[in-house]
C-alpha positions, 0 to 999 in steps of 0.5 A, a space after each residue: 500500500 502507498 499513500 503520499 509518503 506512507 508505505 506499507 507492505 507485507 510479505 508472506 511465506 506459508 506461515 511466515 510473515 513481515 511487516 514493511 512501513 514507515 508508519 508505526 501506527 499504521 504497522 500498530 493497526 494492521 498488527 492489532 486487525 491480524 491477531 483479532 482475525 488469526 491466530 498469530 504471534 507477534 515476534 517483533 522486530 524480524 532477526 531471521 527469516 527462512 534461515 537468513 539472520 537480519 542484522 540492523 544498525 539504526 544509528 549507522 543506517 546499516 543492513 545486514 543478511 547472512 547465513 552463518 548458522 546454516 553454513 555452521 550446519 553445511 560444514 557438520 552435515 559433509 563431515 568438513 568440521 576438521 578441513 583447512 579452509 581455502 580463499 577461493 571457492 573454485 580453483 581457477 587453474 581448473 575447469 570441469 568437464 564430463 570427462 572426469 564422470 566415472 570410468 570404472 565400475 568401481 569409480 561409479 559405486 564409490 560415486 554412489 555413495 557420495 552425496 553430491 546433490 544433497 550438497 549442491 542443494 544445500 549450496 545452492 540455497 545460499 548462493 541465491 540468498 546471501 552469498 553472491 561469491 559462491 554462484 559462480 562455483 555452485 553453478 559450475 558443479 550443479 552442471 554435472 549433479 546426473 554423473 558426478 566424478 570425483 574431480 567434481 566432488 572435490 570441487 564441491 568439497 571445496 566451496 564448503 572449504 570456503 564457506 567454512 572460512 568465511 561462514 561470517 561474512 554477509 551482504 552489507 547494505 548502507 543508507 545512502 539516499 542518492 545511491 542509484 540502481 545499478 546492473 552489471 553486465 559480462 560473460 566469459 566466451 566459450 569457456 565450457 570445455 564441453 559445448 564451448 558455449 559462453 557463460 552470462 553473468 549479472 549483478 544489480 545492487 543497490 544501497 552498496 550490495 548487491 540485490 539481484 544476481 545470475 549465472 546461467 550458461 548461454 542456450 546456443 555458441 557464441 561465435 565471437 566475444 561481442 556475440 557472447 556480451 550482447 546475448 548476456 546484456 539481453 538477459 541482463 536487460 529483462 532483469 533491469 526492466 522488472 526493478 524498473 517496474 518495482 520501483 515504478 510503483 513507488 515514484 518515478 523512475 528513469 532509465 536503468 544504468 546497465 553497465 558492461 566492459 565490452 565497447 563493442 557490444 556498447 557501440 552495436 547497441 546504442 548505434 544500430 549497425 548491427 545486422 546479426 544473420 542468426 535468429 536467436 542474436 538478431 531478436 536479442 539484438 532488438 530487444 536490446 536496442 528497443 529497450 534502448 530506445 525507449 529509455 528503459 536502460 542506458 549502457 555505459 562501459 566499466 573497465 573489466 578490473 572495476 567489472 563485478 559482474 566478472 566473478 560470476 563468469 570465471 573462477 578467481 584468484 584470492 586478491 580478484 576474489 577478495 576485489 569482487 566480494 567487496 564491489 558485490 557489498 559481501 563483508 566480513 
């Protein structure tokens, strides 16, 4: 509900429920109608929800959301309570591929013992929630959850290394009113060994963290670098014009930034010189540059060592990894 300056939202979650306003009678009210209508009870202000611990600092204008007592749980439940916690969550000197599946019958039964899905499901749920740095390395070993060979184990014994190491850390949010919306858009060209297709990778944050991000391997071969940038900045688009539409419904809103480190990708978009001889890139291309045209995005270039969008298509080093969890707002 908005009227004037007063907001009020609810969300709910099966039996879960959060109140959002600015108007303290007005949450007093609502909260008073609920308990007369259902059977409820009032746990005051929110610190978890759907295992996420909501930390709130007044005074400084600070946020904070993390999963710190489920990682805790992730570490107990894989036996990892006595592993050496490592800096990175994938190793960047090795790519997965199908190869390393089982040879033997005797590689296959140890597999079958092994609880890879059980663990690429429960790292799954904190890569989409608090933890950003991890998408990338989740995403790489959930690609092989039907035939998983001990490389991809280890590689997913790995990510839980790095999470035990940095259980503590959380996506840190900072008042700030003139902060803007902002995506970042890359992809890494052909980097999966097996297809050869390109991997896309967003972010958008806003009030210094990030709020929306994705991986997701490209549905066809990208045939040049450009190519694989422009299909990655389509789908980065359609996630910019839902929280423009959001956002709409509160004030007014202009265009979203999308920012991208591929000139040449920029150029096509905001000229119009493009003539893309395949279907699949020449719809991307004008939905793009429609989108463009009507002031629903704006692209600007960003330099690929101030790109964060870069951590979600390639596996890092420690300093590039400690870089990219600062600009995706992830602290200690």
């Amino acid at each position: 509900m908005l009227d004037g300056e007063t907001m009020l939202f609810v969300t709910i979650y099966v039996d879960d429920l959060l109140i959002f306003t600015n108007d303290g009678r007005l949450k007093k009210k609502l909260k008073q109608f609920l308990m007369q209508n259902f059977k409820m009870k009032d746990l005051g202000p929110a610190t978890h929800c759907l295992g996420i611990r909501i930390k709130r600092n007044r005074r400084e204008g600070k946020l904070s959301l993390d999963q710190q007592a489920y990682i805790e749980e992730i570490v107990r439940r894989f036996g990892m309570e006595n592993a050496y916690s490592i800096a990175t969550p994938a190793d960047s000197g090795v790519r997965l591929e199908k190869s390393m599946a089982p040879k033997t019958e005797e590689e296959e039964m140890e597999m079958r013992n092994v609880p890879y899905k059980e663990a690429v499901g429960c790292l799954s749920f904190v890569a989409q929630t608090t933890r950003p740095d991890i998408a990338f390395a989740v995403n790489a070993v959930s690609q092989f959850s039907s035939n998983p060979g001990k490389p991809h184990w280890e590689a997913v014994k790995r990510i839980i290394r790095y999470l035990k190491g940095t259980a503590t850390k959380k996506l840190e949010y900072s008042r700030n009113p003139t902060d803007e919306l902002k995506g970042y858009s890359d992809a890494d060209w052909g980097g999966d060994p097996d297809s050869r297709r390109s991997t896309s990778g967003y972010v958008f944050t806003l009030q210094g963290a990030a709020i929306a991000w994705n991986v997701k391997k490209q549905p066809t071969v990208a045939l040049s670098s450009c190519e694989a940038e422009y299909m990655a900045l389509s789908r980065s688009i359609q996630e910019a014009m839902w929280w423009r539409n959001l956002r709409s419904e509160f004030s007014n809103v202009g265009p979203v930034s999308v920012l991208c480190d591929n000139q040449s990708a920029i150029s096509i978009a905001n000229n119009g010189s493009y003539n893309p001889r395949t279907k699949h890139v020449s719809i991307r291309y004008h939905f793009v540059h429609e989108n463009l045209e009507n002031g629903v995005v704006k692209l600007n270039y960003i330099p690929t060592f101030s790109q964060p969008a870069d951590g979600f298509t390639k596996p890092m080093t420690k300093q590039n990894q400690e870089k990219f969890c600062r600009l995706i707002g992830v602290a200690d």
